[in-house]
N, C-alpha and C positions, 0 to 999 in steps of 0.2 A: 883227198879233198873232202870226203866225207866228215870224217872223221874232226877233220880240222873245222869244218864250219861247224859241228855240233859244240866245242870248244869254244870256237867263237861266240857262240849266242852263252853259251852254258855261264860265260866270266860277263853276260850282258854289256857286251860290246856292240854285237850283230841287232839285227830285228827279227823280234818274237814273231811266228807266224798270229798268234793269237791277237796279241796286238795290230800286227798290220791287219785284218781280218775287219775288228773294231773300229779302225781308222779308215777303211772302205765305207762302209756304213756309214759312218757320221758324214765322210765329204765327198758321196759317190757322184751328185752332180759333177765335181771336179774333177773325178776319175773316170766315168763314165766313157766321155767323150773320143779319147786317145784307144781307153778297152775296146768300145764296141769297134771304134776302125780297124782296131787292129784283129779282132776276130772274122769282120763281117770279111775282110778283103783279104784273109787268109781264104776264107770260106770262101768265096767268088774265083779264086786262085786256082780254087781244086777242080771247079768246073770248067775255067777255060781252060785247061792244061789238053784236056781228052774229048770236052764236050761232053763228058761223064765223072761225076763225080766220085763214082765209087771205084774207078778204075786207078781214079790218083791216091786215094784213102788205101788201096790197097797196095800200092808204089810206096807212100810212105811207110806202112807198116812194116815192108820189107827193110826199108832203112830204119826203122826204130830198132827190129829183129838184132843188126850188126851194131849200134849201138848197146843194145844187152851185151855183146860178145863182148865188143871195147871194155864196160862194167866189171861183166866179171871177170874177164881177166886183168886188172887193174891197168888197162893201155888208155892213153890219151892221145887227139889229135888236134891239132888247131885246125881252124877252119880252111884255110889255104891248103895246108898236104891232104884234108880229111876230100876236097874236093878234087887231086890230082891224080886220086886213084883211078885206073884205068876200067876195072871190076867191081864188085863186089860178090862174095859167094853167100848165100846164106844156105846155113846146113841144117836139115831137118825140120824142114818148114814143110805141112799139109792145108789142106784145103780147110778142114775142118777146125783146124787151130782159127785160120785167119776169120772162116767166117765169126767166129765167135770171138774171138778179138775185135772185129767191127762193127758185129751184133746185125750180120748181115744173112737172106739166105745160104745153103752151103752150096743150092746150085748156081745162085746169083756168085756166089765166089770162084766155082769153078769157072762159068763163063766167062768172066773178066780178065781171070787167069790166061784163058784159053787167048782172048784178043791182044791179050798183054803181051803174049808169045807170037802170035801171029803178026803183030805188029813189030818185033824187034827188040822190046822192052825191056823182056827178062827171056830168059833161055831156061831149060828146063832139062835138069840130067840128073836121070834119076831120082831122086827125092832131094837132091838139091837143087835149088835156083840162084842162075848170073844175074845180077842186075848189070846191064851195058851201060857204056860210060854216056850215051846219047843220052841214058836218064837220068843223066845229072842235074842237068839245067831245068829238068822239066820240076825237080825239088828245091834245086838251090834257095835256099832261103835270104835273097836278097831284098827285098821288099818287107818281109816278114821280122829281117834284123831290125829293121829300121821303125818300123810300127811298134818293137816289142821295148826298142830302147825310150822310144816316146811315151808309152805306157811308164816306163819304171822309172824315167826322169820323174814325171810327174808324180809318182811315189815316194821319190826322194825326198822332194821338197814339200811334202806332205809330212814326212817323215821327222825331217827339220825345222820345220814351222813349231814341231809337236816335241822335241830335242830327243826325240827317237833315236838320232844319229847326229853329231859332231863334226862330220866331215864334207866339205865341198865334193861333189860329184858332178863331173860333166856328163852330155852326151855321149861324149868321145871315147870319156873313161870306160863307161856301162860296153858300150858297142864292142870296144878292143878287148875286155876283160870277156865278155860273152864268144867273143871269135878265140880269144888263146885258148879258153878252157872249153872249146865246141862241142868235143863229143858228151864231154858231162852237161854241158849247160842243154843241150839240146836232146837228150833222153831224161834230163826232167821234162823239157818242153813239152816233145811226145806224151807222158806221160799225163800231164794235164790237159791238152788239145783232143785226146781222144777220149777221157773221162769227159769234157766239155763238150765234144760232137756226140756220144754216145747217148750222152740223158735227155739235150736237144733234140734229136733227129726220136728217138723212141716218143719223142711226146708229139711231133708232126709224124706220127707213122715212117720211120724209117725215111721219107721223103724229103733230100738233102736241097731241091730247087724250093720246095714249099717252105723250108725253113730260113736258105739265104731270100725269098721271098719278102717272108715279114718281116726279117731283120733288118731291112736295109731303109726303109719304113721309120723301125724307131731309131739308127742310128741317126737319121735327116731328123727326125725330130728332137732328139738331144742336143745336136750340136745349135740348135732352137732356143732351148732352154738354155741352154748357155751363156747365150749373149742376149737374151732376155732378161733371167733374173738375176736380182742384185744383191743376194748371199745365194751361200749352196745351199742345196739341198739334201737329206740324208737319206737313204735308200727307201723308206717308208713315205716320205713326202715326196721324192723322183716315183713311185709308183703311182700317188693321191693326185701329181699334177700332170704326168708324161697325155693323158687321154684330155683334159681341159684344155689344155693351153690352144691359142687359136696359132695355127701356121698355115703355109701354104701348100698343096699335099703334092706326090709326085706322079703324073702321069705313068700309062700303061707303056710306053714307049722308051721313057724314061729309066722303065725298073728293068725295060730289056736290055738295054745300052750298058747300066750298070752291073747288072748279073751276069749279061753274055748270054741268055737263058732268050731262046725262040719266043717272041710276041705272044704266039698264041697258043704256048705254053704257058706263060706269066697270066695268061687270060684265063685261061683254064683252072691253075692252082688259085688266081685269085677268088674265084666262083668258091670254092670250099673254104679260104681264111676269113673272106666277110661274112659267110654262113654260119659261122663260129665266133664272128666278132672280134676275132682278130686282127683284122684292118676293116675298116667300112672306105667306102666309095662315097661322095660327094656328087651333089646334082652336073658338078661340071666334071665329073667322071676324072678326079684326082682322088689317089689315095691316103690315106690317113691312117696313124694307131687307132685300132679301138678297144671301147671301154673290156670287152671279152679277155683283152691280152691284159690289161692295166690290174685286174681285178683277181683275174683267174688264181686261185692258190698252188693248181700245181707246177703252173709256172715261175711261182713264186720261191716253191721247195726249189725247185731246177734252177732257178738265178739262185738262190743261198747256198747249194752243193756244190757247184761249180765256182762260186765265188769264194770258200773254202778251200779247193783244190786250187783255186789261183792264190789264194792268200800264201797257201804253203808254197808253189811254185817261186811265188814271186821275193819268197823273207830268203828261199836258197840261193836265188840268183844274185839278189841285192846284198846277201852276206859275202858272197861270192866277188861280185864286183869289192865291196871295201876291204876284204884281204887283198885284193889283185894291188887297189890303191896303198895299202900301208905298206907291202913290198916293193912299191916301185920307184 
C-alpha cells in the first residue's frame, strides 16, 4: 500500500501533503469545526473509558504496538476480522518504552500497568503482555470512524472546489475504504493522535483533564464562528477573531457533563487556565477563550506541528480512499 500511494501522488493523481497543508491554512474556519470535534471527543473518549486517562493512552499504545507488527510483517486486516480477535499478544513491550512513548512518568507507567492488570485488561507473562478481548470495545474506534470521515469529507470538497482531485467521494466511500485497509489506515492514525496528544499535553504540563478542559471551550466557540461569519477565515485571521467574537460561554457544570471530568475538578484546573488566560470566566461565572490562548506563540508552533502531521496523515488516507474508489 505503501508503495502504491507514493506512486499515486508521484504521477500527481493523489494529493500533496504540502498542498493539502496550504489549503488548511487558507479555509481553516471551514475545517476547523468537523477537526476540533473530532479530536476534542476522541480526547473525552479516553477519560470516560477508565476515568483515567492515561490508563486508556496506554491500552492504545499497546494496540498501536500490534499494528507495528501487522507493518512490518506486510499482514493486513479489515476492521471486522481485526476486531474478532479473541487476544492480542504484544511481545517485548517494557515499562520504560511506554513511558517514553507517552512522555509519561516511568513510575506513573508502571502503576497503570499494574491497575491495567489488576483490573483484567491486560495479563502479564513474562515480558509479554495479553490484551483480553473485553478490551476491545473499551478502543473500538466507532465514534472516532465517524468523526474522522467527517473531517476528510470536508477535505475532499475542499480538495475539489480547488481541482486538487477529479473525483466524487462520498462518506460511504472514505468510511468503507478506511475499514477495508484498517490496520494500515489506523497506525498512520496512531501515529498522528499521539504526535497530536504528546505536544498538547507537554505544553498544559502533562495534564490530559486540563487540556480536554480548554479544548472544549474553543471548539463551542468555532462552531460560533461558523454560522456567524460570512466567508472563511484563514488560520491567522481564525486566531486574530477566535478571543473577539462575542458568544455565549459555557458554565462549570456544563464542561463537567461534557468531559465526564468531577465538578470540582473542572473548578480546580479552571483556577490555573484563567490565571494563564487561557479561558477567562465572565461576571455570570460562564466560560470563555481567552485572549492568553488566542495570542500565545507557543501554542501557535503546537497548532502548526500538529497540523503538519495531520496534513501528512490525512493526503495518505485520502490518497488511500481514491485508489480504493478507482478499483472498485
Amino acid at each position: 500500500m505503501q508503495e502504491e500511494l507514493r506512486t499515486f501522488v508521484a504521477n500527481n493523481i493523489g494529493v500533496n501533503k504540502e498542498n493539502l497543508r496550504e489549503l488548511i491554512n487558507k479555509n481553516y474556519l471551514n475545517f476547523a469545526p468537523e477537526y476540533l470535534t473530532f479530536v476534542v471527543e476522541w480526547l473525552t473518549g479516553t477519560y470516560r473509558a477508565f476515568n483515567d486517562a492515561d490508563k486508556y493512552f496506554i491500552l492504545v499504545y499497546l494496540f498501536n504496538k500490534n499494528l507495528q507488527f501487522y507493518h512490518n510483517n506486510n499482514l493486513r486486516s479489515d476492521y471486522e476480522t481485526f476486531y474478532r480477535a479473541e487476544k492480542i499478544d504484544i511481545e517485548k513491550i517494557n515499562i520504560v518504552e511506554i513511558a517514553k512513548g507517552l512522555n509519561i512518568p516511568k513510575e506513573t507507567a508502571r502503576r497503570k500497568v499494574s491497575e491495567l492488570e489488576n483490573s483484567g485488561v491486560i495479563k502479564k507473562t513474562g515480558k509479554k503482555l495479553v490484551i483480553d478481548k473485553t478490551a476491545f470495545d473499551m478502543v473500538k474506534p466507532t465514534n472516532t470512524i465517524k468523526n474522522l470521515t467527517n473531517v476528510l469529507f470536508v477535505i475532499y470538497n475542499m480538495c475539489k472546489a480547488q481541482n486538487m482531485v477529479n473525483k466524487n467521494v462520498t462518506k460511504e466511500d472514505i468510511s468503507n475504504a478506511m475499514k477495508k485497509n484498517f490496520t494500515f489506515t489506523w497506525l498512520h492514525y496512531y501515529k498522528f493522535i499521539f504526535h497530536w496528544l504528546n505536544n498538547w499535553r507537554a505544553f498544559f504540563n502533562n495534564d490530559s483533564e486540563m487540556f480536554l478542559i480548554w479544548g472544549v471551550p474553543i471548539l463551542h466557540r468555532t462552531y460560533k464562528m461558523k454560522k456567524q461569519q460570512k466567508y472563511d477565515l484563514d488560520i491567522t485571521q481564525y486566531r486574530e477573531t477566535i478571543e473577539r467574537i462575542e458568544t455565549e460561554g459555557i458554565n462549570t457544570m456544563s464542561l463537567s457533563e461534557i468531559t465526564g471530568i468531577p465538578r470540582p475538578t473542572v473548578t480546580r484546573k479552571l483556577k490555573y487556565l484563567t490565571s494563564k488566560g487561557y479561558l477567562t470566566m465572565d461576571k455570570n461565572k460562564l466560560i470563555h477563550v481567552g485572549i492568553g490562548a488566542a495570542q500565545n506563540k507557543d501554542m501557535h508552533e503546537i497548532q502548526n506541528n500538529v497540523l503538519n502531521a495531520f496534513s501528512e496523515f490525512c493526503a495518505t488516507i485520502c490518497n488511500q480512499v481514491l485508489i480504493s474508489s478507482r478499483s472498485s
